[in-house]
C-alpha positions in Angstrom: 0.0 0.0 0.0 1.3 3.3 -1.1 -0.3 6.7 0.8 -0.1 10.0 -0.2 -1.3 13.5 1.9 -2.0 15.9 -0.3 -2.3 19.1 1.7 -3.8 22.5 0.2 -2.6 25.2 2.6 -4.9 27.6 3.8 -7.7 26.0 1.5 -10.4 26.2 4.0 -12.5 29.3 4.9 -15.6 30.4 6.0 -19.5 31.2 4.4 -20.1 33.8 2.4 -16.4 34.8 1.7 -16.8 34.1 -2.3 -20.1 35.6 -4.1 -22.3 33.5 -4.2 -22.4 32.9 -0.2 -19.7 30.1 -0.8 -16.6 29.8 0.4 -13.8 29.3 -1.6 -13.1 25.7 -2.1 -16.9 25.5 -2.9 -16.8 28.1 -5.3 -13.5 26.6 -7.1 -13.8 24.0 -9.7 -12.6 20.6 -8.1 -14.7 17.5 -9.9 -11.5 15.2 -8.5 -11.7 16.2 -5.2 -16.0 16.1 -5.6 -16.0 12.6 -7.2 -13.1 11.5 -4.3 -15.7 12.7 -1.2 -19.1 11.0 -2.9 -17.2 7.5 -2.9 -14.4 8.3 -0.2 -14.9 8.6 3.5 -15.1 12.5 4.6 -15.0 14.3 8.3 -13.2 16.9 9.6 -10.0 17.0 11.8 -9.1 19.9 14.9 -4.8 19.9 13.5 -5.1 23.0 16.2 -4.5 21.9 19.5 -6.5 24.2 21.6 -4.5 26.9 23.3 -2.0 27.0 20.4 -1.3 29.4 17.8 -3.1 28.2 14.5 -0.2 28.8 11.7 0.9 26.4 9.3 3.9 24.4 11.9 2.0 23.7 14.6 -1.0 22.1 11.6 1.6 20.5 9.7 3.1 19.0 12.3 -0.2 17.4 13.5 -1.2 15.8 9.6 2.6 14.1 9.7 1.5 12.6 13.3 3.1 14.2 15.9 2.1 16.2 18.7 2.6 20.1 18.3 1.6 20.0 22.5 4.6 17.5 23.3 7.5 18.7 20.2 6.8 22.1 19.0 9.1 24.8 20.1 8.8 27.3 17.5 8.2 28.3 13.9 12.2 29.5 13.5 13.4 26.0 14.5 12.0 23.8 12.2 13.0 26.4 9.4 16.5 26.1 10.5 16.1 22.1 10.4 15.1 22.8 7.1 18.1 24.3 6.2 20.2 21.8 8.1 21.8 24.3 10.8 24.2 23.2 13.2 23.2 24.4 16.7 23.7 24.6 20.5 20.9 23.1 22.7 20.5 26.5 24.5 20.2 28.4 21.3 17.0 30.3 20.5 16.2 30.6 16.4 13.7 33.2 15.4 11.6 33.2 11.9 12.8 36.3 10.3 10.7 38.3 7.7 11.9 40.6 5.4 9.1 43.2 5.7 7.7 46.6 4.5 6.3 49.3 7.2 4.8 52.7 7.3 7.8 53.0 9.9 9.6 50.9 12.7 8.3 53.1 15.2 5.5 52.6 17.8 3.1 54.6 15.1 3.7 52.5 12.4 1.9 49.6 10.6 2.7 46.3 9.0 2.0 47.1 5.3 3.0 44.0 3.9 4.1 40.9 5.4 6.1 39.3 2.6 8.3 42.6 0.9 6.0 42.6 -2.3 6.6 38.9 -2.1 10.3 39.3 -2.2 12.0 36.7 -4.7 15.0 34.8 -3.0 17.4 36.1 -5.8 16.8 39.5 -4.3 16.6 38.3 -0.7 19.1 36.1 -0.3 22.0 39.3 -0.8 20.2 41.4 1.6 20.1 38.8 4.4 23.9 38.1 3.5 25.0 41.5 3.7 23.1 41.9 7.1 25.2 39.0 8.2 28.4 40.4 6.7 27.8 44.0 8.5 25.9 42.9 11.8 26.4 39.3 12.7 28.6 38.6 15.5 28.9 36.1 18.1 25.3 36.9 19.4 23.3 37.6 16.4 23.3 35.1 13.2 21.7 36.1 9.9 20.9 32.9 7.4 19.1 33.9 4.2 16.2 31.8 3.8 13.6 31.5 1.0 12.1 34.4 -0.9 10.8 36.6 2.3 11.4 33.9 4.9 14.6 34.1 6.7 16.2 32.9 9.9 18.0 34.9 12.9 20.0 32.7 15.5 20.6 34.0 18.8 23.7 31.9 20.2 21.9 30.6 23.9 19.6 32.8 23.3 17.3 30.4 24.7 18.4 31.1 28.3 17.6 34.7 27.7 14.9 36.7 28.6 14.1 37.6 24.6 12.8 33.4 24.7 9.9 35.1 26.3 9.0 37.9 23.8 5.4 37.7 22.5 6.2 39.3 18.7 2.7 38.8 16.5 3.7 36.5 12.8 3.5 39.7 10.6 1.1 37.8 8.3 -1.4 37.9 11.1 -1.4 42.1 11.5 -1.4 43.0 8.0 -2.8 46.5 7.8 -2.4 46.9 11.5 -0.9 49.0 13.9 2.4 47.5 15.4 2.5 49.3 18.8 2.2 46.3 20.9 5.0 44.6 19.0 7.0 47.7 19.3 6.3 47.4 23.1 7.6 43.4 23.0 10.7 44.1 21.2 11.8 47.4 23.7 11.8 44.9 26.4 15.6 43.5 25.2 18.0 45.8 24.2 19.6 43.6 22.4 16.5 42.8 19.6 15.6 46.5 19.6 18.8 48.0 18.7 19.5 44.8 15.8 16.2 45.6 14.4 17.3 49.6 13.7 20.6 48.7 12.6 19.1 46.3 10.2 16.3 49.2 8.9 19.0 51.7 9.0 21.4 49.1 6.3 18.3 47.9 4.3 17.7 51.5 2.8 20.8 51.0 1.9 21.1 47.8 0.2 17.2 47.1 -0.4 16.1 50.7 -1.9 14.9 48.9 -4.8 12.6 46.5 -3.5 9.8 46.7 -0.7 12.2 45.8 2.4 12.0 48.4 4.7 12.7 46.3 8.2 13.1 42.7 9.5 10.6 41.3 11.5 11.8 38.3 14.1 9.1 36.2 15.4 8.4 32.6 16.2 11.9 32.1 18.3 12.3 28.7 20.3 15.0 26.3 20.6 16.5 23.7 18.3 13.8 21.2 17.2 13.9 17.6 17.8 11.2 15.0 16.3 10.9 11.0 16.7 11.6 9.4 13.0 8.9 9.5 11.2 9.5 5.5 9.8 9.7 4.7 13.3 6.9 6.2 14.7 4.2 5.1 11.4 6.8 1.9 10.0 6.8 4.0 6.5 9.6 5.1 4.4 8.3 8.9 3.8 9.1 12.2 2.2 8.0 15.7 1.5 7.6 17.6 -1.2 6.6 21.3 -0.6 8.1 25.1 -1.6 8.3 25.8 2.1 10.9 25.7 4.4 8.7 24.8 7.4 7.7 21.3 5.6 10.5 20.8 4.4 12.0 21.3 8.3 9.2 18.9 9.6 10.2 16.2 7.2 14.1 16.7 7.5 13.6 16.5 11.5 11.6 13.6 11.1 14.2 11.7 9.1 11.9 11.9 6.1 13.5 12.4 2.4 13.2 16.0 1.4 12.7 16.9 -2.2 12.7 19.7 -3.8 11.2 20.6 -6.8 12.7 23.6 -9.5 10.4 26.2 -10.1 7.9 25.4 -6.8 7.5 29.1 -5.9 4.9 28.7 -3.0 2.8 30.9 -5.0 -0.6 29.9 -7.4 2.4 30.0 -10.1 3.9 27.3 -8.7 5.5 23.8 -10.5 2.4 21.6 -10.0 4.1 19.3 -12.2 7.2 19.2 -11.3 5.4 18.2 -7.8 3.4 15.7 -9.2 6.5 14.0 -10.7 9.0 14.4 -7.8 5.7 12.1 -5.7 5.2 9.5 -8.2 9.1 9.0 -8.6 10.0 8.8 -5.2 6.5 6.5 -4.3 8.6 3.7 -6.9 10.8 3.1 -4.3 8.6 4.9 -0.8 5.8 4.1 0.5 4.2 7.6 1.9 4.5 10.9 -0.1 3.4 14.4 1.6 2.9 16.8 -0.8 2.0 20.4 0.2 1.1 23.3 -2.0 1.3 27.1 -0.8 -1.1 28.8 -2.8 -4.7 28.9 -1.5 -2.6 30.1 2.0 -0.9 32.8 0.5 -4.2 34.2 -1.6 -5.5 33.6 1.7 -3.7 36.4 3.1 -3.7 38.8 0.4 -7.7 38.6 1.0 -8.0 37.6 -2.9 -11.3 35.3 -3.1 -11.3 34.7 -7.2 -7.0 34.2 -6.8 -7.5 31.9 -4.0 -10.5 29.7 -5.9 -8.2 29.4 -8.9 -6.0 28.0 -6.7 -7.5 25.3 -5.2 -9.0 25.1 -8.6 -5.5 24.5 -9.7 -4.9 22.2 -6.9 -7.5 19.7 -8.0 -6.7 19.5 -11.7 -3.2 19.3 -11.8 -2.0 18.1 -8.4 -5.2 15.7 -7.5 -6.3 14.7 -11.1 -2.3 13.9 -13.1 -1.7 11.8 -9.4 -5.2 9.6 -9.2 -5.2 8.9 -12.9 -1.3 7.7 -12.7 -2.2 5.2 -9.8 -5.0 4.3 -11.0 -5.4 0.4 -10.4 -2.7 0.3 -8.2 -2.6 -0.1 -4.4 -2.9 3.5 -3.3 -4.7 5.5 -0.9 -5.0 9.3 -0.5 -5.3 11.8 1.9 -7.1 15.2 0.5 -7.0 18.2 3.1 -5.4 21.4 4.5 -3.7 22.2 7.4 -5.6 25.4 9.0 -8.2 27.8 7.6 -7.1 30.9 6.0 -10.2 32.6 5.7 -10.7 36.1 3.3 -12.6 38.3 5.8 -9.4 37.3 8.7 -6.8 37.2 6.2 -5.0 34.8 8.4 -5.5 31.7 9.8 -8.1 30.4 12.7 -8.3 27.6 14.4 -11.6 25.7 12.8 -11.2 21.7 12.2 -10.9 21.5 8.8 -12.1 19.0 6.1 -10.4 15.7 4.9 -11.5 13.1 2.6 -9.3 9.2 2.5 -10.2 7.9 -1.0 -8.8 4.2 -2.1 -10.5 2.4 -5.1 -13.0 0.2 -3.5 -13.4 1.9 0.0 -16.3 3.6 1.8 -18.2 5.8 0.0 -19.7 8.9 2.2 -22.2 9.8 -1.2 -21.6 13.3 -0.6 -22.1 15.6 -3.2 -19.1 17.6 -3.0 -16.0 18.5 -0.9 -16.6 21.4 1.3 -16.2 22.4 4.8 -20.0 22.2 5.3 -20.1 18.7 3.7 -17.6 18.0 5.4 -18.8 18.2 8.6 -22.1 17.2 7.8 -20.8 13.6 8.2 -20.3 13.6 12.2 -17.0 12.0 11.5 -14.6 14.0 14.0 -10.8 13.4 15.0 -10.8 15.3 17.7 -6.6 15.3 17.9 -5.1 15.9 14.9 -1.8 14.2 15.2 -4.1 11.2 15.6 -5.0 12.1 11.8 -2.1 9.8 10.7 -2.6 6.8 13.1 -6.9 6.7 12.2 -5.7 6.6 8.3 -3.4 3.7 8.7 -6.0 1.5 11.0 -8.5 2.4 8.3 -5.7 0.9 5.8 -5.3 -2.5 7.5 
C-alpha cells in the first residue's frame, strides 16, 4: 500500500467569503476532489491543539503525526532544520521576515508581510549583507527562501528575549504594530539589531519593498521522533516551504525539492506531481503540500484563491489519481488550518479531509466542502491522531 497527503494550505475558509455565499473551495472548480468525497470517506479534523497558535507548523506537524503539544518549540526552529543548521541546545532561532512598514516606530503599521513577495534572488543578498555588516557572536543572519529568513541568537534560549510575545507579521497586516514595538523594547539587544538592520536595508534594499526585519516565532532547536519509526513508513515531503521541508528533514523523512515550486498559485504543479510519483517507486508515503490557496488567503483575494484550489485539484489531485489508477494506493485530501478572506489569516476551525482508495467507503456526498464535510459527524478530535486513524483504516 502506497499513501499519499495531499495538503492544500490555507484552503479552508468560512460562508459567504466568495459571491455567491460560498466559500472558496466551494466556489473553485474541483470535480476530483467532488467525485473522491461521494465515494471516499469525509470528516473533519481539529490539527489545532487548543491553546495554540493556528499557523501552518503547529497544523503540519499534526497531519505528519506528531504532537505540536509535546514537540513544537517554534516556527524559527523547524525552518533552521530545514536548512540543516548546526546548533547549541540552548540556542534560540527566530523566523525572520523581510518586511515593509509605514515606519519601525510605535506609530507605524505592518503594510505588507512578505516585501512585495520578495523573490530569494533578491533576498538572499540582503540577508547576506546583514550577516556580513551585523552578525557577531550573538546575532546570526541565514538567508532563507524568498521573504522567509532565519536569525540565530547563540543561547539565546536562556535569555529573557525566549519570552517575547512578537505577533507572525502575516497575522497584523494593515495593523498597527504598537504592541509589538512594546515586545521588542523589552531586550536591548533585539531593539537595537532591528534599527541597525532598517537603517542598512535603505541602503542595500532601496529597490525592493524591504524596509525592516521582522523576528518572530523564536524557540530552541527542534527535535522529532523518525517519522519511519513512529508510522513503520519510508516517507518524504515535497513542498516550496521551508517549514515542511524542516518537519520532514527532523523527522528523518526524504526532502525533495522541486525547481520552479514558488509557494505561489504559479507554482511547478508538475514538477510536484512527478518528484511524488518518482519517489512512491521506491517509498511508501508521499506528503505533498502546496502554498497557494494560504498565501491568496492572506492577500484577501477570493477569485486568486479559488483558482488555486481550482488549480490544486486539476493538476495536483487529477495527473496523481489517474497515474495510480489500479494500483494499491490510498490518498489523503486536506489542508492544514483555515485561511479565511474576511481574517486574512489563519483560525483555528477543524478542517475538512477526505481518505479515497479504489473500492473503500463511499460517504455519497455531493461535493467536498467544509459544510459537507462536517455534515458527516465524522470528528478526529486530535489531529496528530489524523495519521494513526488513516493507517487502521488501511489494515
Amino acid at each position: 500500500m502506497k499513501l499519499l497527503f495531499l495538503i492544500a494550505d490555507g484552503m479552508g475558509g468560512w460562508a459567504d467569503e466568495h459571491p455567491g455565499a460560498k466559500t472558496c473551495l466551494e466556489a473553485a472548480s474541483t470535480p476530483v476532489m467532488d467525485r473522491m468525497a461521494a465515494t471516499g470517506t469525509v470528516g473533519v479534523c481539529q490539527t489545532v491543539p487548543q491553546g495554540m497558535p493556528p499557523g501552518s507548523d503547529v497544523a503540519n506537524m499534526s497531519l505528519l503525526g506528531f504532537d505540536p503539544a509535546r514537540h513544537h518549540t517554534g516556527r524559527g526552529p523547524i525552518e533552521a532544520a530545514a536548512q540543516g543548521l548546526e546548533l547549541d541546545p540552548d540556542d534560540l532561532v527566530w523566523r525572520m521576515n523581510l518586511v515593509n512598514l509605514t515606519e519601525l516606530a510605535p506609530e507605524g503599521t505592518m503594510l505588507d508581510y512578505s516585501s512585495g513577495h520578495i523573490t530569494t534572488e533578491v533576498s538572499a543578498p540582503l540577508v547576506q549583507d546583514l550577516q556580513d555588516r551585523l552578525g557577531d557572536e550573538t546575532f546570526q543572519f541565514h538567508p532563507g527562501v524568498q521573504y522567509r529568513h532565519l536569525l540565530v541568537q547563540k543561547g539565546g534560549a536562556r535569555e529573557d528575549e525566549a519570552k517575547l510575545l512578537i505577533s507572525p507579521p502575516h497575522d497584523i497586516t494593515g495593523k498597527p504594530i504598537r504592541a509589538d514595538m512594546r515586545q521588542f523594547s523589552r531586550s536591548a539587544r533585539i531593539w537595537d539589531l532591528l534599527f541597525l538592520a532598517e537603517e542598512r536595508l535603505r541602503e542595500t534594499a532601496a529597490h525592493t519593498k524591504a524596509r525592516s526585519i521582522w523576528p518572530w516565532g523564536q524557540g530552541r532547536p527542534l527535535i522529532l521522533p523518525r517519522f519511519k519509526d513512529a508510522f513503520g513508513l519510508d516517507g518524504a515531503v515535497i513542498s516550496a516551504v521551508d517549514l515542511v521541508r524542516g518537519l520532514g528533514r527532523a523527522a528523518g523523512m526524504e526532502v525533495i525539492q522541486v525547481p520552479g515550486a514558488t509557494g505561489l498559485i504559479d507554482t511547478n504543479y508538475e514538477g510536484k506531481v512527478d518528484a511524488a510519483l518518482k519517489y512512491l517507486e521506491r517509498g511508501d508515503f508521499a506528503f505533498v503540500h502546496l502554498e497557494g490557496p494560504d498565501e491568496c488567503g492572506h492577500a484577501g483575494d477570493a477569485d486568486q484563491k479559488a483558482e488555486a484550489i481550482s488549480r490544486f485539484d486539476a493538476r495536483v489531485v487529477a495527473p496523481l489519481t489517474q497515474a495510480l489508477a489500479g494500483q494499491d494506493v490510498a490518498f489523503v485530501v486536506t489542508c492544514d488550518h483555515f485561511t479565511p478572506i474576511a481574517e486574512k489569516t489563519h483560525t483555528p476551525d477543524a478542517v475538512p479531509f477526505l481518505l479515497w482508495r479504489e473500492g473503500g467507503e463511499a460517504s455519497g456526498l455531493s461535493a467536498f466542502s467544509e459544510a459537507q464535510a462536517r455534515s458527516t459527524g465524522l470528528v478526529i478530535e486530535t489531529g496528530h491522531e489524523l495519521m494513526s486513524w488513516v493507517l487502521r483504516q488501511l489494515r
